[in-house]
C-alpha positions in Angstrom: -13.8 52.8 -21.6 -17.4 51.7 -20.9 -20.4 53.0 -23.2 -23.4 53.7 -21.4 -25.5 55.0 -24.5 -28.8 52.7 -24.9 -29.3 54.1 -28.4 -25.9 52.6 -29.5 -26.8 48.9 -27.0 -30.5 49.1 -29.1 -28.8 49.5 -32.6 -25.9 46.6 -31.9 -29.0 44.7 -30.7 -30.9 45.3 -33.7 -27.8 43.9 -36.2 -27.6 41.3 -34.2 -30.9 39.9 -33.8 -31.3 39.8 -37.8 -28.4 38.1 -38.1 -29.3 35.0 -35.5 -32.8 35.1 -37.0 -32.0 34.9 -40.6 -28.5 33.3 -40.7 -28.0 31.9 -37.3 -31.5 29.7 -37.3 -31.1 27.8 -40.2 -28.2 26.6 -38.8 -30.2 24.9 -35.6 -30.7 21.0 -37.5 -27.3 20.9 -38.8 -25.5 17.5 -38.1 -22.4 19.2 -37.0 -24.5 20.2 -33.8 -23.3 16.9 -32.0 -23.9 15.4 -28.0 -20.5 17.7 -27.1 -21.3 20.7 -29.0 -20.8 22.1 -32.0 -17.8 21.1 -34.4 -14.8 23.4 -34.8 -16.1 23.8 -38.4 -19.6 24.6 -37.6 -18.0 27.5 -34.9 -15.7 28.3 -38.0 -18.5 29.0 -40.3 -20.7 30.3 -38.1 -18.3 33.3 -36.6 -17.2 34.1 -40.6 -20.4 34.8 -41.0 -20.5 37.0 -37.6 -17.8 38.8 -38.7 -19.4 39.5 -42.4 -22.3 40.8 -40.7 -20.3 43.0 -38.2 -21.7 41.2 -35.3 -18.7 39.9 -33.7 -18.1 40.2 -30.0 -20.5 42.9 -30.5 -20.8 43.8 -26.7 -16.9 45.2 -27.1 -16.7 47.8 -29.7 -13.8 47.8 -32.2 -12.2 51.2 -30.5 -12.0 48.4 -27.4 -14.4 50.0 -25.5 -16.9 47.8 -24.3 -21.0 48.4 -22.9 -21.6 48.7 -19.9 -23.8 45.5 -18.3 -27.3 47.0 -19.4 -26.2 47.4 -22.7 -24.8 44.2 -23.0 -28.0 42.6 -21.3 -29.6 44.5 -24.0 -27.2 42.8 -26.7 -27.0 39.4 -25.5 -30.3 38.6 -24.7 -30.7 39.0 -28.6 -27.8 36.8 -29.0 -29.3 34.4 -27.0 -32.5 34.2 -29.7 -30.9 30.9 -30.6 -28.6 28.5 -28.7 -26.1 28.4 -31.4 -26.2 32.8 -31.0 -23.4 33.2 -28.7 -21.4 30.5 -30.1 -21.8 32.6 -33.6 -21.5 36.0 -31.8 -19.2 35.0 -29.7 -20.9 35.7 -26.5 -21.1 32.6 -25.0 -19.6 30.9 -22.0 -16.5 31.1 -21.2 -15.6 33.0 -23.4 -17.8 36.2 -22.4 -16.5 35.8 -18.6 -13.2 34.8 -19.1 -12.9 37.9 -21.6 -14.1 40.1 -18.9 -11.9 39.4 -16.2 -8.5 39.2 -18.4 -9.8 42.8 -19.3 -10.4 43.9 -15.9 -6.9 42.0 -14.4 -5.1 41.2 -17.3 -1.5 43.0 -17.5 -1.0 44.8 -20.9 1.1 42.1 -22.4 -1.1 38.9 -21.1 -4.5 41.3 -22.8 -1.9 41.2 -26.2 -1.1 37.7 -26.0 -4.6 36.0 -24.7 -7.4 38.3 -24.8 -6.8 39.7 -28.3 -7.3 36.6 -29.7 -10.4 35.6 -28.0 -12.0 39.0 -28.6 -11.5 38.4 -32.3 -13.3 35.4 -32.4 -9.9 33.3 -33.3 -9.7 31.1 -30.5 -12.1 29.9 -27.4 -11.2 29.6 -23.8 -11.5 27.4 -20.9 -12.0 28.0 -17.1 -10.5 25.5 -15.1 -11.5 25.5 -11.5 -14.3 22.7 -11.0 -12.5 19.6 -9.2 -13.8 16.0 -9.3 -16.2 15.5 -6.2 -15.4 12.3 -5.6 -11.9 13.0 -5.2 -13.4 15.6 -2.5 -12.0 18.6 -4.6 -13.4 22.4 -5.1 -17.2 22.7 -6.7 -19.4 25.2 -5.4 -17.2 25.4 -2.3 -14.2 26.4 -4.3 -12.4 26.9 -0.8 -11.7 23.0 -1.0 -9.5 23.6 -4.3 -6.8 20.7 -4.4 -5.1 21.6 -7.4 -1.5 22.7 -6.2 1.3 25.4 -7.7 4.2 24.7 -6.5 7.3 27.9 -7.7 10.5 26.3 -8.8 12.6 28.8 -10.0 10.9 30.9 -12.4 8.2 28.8 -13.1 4.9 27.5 -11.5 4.3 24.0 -11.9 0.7 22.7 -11.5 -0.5 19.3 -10.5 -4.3 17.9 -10.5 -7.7 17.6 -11.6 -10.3 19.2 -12.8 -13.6 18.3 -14.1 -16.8 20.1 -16.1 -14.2 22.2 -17.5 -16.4 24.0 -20.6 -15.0 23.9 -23.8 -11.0 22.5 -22.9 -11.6 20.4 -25.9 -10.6 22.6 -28.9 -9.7 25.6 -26.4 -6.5 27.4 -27.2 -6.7 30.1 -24.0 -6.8 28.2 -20.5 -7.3 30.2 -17.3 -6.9 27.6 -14.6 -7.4 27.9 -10.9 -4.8 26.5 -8.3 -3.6 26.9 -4.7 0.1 28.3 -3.8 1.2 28.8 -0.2 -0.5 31.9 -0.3 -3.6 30.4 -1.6 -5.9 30.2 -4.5 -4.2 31.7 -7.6 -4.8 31.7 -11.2 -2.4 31.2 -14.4 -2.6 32.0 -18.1 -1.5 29.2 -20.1 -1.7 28.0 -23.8 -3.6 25.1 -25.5 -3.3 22.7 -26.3 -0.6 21.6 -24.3 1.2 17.7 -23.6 0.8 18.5 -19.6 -2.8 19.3 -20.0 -4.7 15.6 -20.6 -8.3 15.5 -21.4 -9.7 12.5 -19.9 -12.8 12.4 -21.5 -15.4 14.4 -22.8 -18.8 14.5 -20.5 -22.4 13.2 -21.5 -24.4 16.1 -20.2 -27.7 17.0 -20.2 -26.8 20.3 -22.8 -25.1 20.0 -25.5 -24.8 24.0 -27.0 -21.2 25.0 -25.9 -18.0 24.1 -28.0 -16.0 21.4 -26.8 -18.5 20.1 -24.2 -17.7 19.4 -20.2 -14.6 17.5 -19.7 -12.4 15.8 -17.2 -9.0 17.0 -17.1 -6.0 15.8 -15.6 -2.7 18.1 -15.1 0.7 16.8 -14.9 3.6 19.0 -13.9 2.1 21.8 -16.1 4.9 24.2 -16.0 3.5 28.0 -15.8 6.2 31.2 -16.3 5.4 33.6 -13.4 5.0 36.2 -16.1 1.5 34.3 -16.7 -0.2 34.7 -13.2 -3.2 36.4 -13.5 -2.6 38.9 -10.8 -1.2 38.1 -7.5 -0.7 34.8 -5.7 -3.1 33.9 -3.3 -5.7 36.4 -4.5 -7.3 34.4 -7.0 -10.4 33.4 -5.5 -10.9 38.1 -5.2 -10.0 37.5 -9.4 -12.9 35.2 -9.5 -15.2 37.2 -7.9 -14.7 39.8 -10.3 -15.2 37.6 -13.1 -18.4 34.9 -11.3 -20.8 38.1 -11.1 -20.7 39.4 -14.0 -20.8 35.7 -15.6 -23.9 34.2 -13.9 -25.5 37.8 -15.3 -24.6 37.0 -18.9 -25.9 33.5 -18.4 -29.4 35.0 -17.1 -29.1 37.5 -20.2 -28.7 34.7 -23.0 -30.7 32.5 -21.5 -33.7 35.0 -21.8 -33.2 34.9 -25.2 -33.4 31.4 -25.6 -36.3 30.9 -23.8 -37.7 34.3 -25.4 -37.7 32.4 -28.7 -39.1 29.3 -27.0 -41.9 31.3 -26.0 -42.7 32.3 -29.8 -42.7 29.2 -31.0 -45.2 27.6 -28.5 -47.1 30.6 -29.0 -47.4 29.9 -32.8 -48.0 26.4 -32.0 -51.2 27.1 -29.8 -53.0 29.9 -31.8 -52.4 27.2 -34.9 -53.1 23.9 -33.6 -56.8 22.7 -32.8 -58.1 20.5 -30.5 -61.7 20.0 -29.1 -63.1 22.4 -31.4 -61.1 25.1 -30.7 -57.4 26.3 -31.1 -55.0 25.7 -28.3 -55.0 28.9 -26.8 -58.5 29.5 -26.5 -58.2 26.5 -23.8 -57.4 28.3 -20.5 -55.1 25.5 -19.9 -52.8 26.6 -22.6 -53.8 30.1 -22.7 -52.1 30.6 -18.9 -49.6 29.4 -19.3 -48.3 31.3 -22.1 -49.6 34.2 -19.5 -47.4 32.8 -17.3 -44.7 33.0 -19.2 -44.8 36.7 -20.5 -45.2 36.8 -16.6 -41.8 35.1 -16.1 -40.0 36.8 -19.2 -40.5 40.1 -17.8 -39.9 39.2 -14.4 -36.6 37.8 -15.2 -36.0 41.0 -17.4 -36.7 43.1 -14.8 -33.9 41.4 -12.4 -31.3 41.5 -15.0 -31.6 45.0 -15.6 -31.8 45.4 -12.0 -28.7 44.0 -11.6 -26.6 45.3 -14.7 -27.4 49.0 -12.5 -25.8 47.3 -9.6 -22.4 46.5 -11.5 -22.3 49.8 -13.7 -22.5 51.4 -9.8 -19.5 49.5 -9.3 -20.2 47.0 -6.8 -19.4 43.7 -7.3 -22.9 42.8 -7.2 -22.3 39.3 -5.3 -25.2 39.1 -3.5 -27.4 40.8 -6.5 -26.1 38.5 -9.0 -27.0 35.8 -6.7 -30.1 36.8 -6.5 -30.9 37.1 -10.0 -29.2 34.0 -11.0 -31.6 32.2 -8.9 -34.9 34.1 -9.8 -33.7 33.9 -13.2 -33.0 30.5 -13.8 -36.2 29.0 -11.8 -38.2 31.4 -14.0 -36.9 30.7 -17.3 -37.1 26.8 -16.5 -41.2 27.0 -16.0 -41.1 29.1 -19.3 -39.2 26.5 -20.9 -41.0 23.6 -19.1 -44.6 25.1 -20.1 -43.2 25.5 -23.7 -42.7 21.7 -23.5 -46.4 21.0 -22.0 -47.8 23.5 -24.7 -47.0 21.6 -27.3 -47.1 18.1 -26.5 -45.4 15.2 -28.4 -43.8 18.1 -31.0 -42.9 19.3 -27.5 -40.1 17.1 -26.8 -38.9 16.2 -30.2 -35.8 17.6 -32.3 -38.5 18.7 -34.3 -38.0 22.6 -32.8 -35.6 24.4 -30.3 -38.3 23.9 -27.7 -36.8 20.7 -26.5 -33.1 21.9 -26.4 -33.7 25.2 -24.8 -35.9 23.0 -21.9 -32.4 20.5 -21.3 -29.7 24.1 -21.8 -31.9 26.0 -18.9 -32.2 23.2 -16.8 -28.1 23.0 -17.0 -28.3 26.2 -16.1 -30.1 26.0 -13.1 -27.2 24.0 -11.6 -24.2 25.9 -13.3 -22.3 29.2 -11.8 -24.0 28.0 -8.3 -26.9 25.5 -8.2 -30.2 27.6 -6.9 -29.8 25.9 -3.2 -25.8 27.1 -3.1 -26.9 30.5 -4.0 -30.1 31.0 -1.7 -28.0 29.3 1.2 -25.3 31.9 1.0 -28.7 34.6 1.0 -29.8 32.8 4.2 -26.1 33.5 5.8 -25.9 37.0 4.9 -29.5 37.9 6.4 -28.2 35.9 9.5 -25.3 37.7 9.9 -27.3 41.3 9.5 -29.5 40.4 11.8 -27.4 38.8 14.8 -25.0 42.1 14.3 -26.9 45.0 12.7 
């Protein structure tokens, strides 16, 4: 059942945003916060506290309904407050998406077996479609996926490669993506698992999501049938239903983040003198925190805009791709003039500032880089045009 009460999305949102503020935050310098994430026990101690507070998967209420996307927009931009907030809250990615399409195409006994114990906060998730490029396999064109499923008997068994696969290291829930005879299909399995090899662990540019990017390969991974999400061949429809609604939640924590980045420079410039003056009274500074409540609201605007598409029941494609874009570009310049604001502190560990600025320009490039998405615009608007 979806709730569709903003009173209820406001009050979830409240808890929530005390508890990043004044438990999550302090958390921000700790050592545990390493190049590929944060530790198993940082997640640990961080979600025990989530669950103290009440604040657990808080977008999915403990009757099993669940908001609808405004409210959870509403929720999880508050989540979002600090880049540790979703991993806490457990609203992060993949989790949040992965949760959402094993609810909407999840058979009753897969949503017992996997979904239950991501919703809890027990266990995290990976999404395994991304292929390596130079092996010419799937990215943003997943059409090119090379990773086979072959049916032998009453099994599947999966052969390939994938690569920026979030979180496989430490993941217990894998959701991976390959192509039968019929076409592109996807397949609950459990994790850790002897056929399922990490290669290595990614240096990336972000470091705020449990287990990091790795490179996977996958050796006659034997699947029961029992665990295909769905129907074969219709895998890239299941991921449709599950990419919309993900690149939305990225836009949604993301404000936050860059929200928070926006306080902090703020701060910084009506403290800090310079020529006789503070910061902000220099109309070189003072824009461009304009600029950025500019941007903020902007990109609140879209989300919301977009949360009405998918509670209308469209799958919101070309909406989400939309916002993802407009999003994304927008929250970079906040995040960017944050930087400039404040200078040398700027890009030191010193604050958040610096981490949000490297996170949002991941994000630009993740769930469809801003040139995949506006290309696929450009085809759509051909298309209308040449046959109205």
């Amino acid at each position: 059942m979806v709730v569709s009460d903003p009173l209820v999305a406001e009050e979830i949102a409240s808890k929530v945003e005390k508890f990043v503020r004044d438990i999550v935050v302090p958390y921000e310098g700790d050592p545990r916060l390493g190049a590929h994430g944060p530790s198993a026990e940082l997640v640990d101690e961080l979600r025990t506290k989530a669950k103290a507070a009440g604040v657990m998967t808080p977008h999915i209420l403990a009757d099993g309904s669940h908001l609808d996307q405004k409210g959870t927009a509403t929720v999880l931009k508050k989540s979002g407050l600090s880049p540790l907030g979703p991993v806490a809250c457990n609203t992060g990615a993949p989790d949040e998406g992965n949760m959402y399409l094993l609810g909407k195409v999840g058979s009753e006994e897969q949503k017992k077996r996997f979904l239950e114990q991501l919703v809890s906060g027990e266990s995290r998730s990976a999404f395994f479609m991304t292929e390596p490029a130079d092996e010419g396999g799937a990215g943003s064109d997943p059409s090119m996926m090379q990773t086979t499923a072959k049916l032998d008997g009453n099994h599947w068994v999966i052969n390939g490669r994938k690569t920026f696969i979030t979180g496989a290291q430490g993941a217990k829930v894998g959701i991976i993506m390959a192509k039968s005879d019929d076409g592109a299909c996807l397949f609950l399995v459990d994790l850790p698992d002897p056929a399922i090899r990490i290669e290595r662990v990614l240096d990336t540019i972000d470091n705020s999501m449990p287990g990091g990017h790795a490179i996977v390969a996958i050796d006659n991974l034997r699947v029961p049938a029992d665990q295909m999400l769905g129907e074969s061949g219709d895998g890239f429809k299941y991921a449709q239903i599950r990419l919309s609604p993900a690149r939305l939640s990225h836009c949604m924590r993301w404000h936050g983040a860059a929200a928070r980045a926006h306080e902090i420079a703020t701060d910084y410039a009506c403290h800090r003198h310079a020529f006789g003056k503070l910061l902000v009274d220099h109309e070189g500074v003072g824009f461009q925190l304009a600029d950025n409540l500019i941007d903020l609201k902007q990109s609140e605007l879209m989300i919301d805009w977009c949360a009405n598409v998918l509670d209308g029941g469209s799958l919101g494609t070309t909406e989400s791709s939309m916002t993802k874009v407009a999003v994304s570009e927008a929250l970079f310049r906040v995040a960017d003039r944050c930087v400039q604001v404040m200078g040398g502190t700027g890009v030191s560990g010193d604050t958040i500032v610096e981490q949000v600025f490297r996170e949002i320009r991941a994000f630009r490039i993740y769930d469809g880089p801003t040139e995949v998405h506006k290309w696929s615009l450009a085809k759509k608007i051909k298309r209308e045009t040449l046959n109205p």
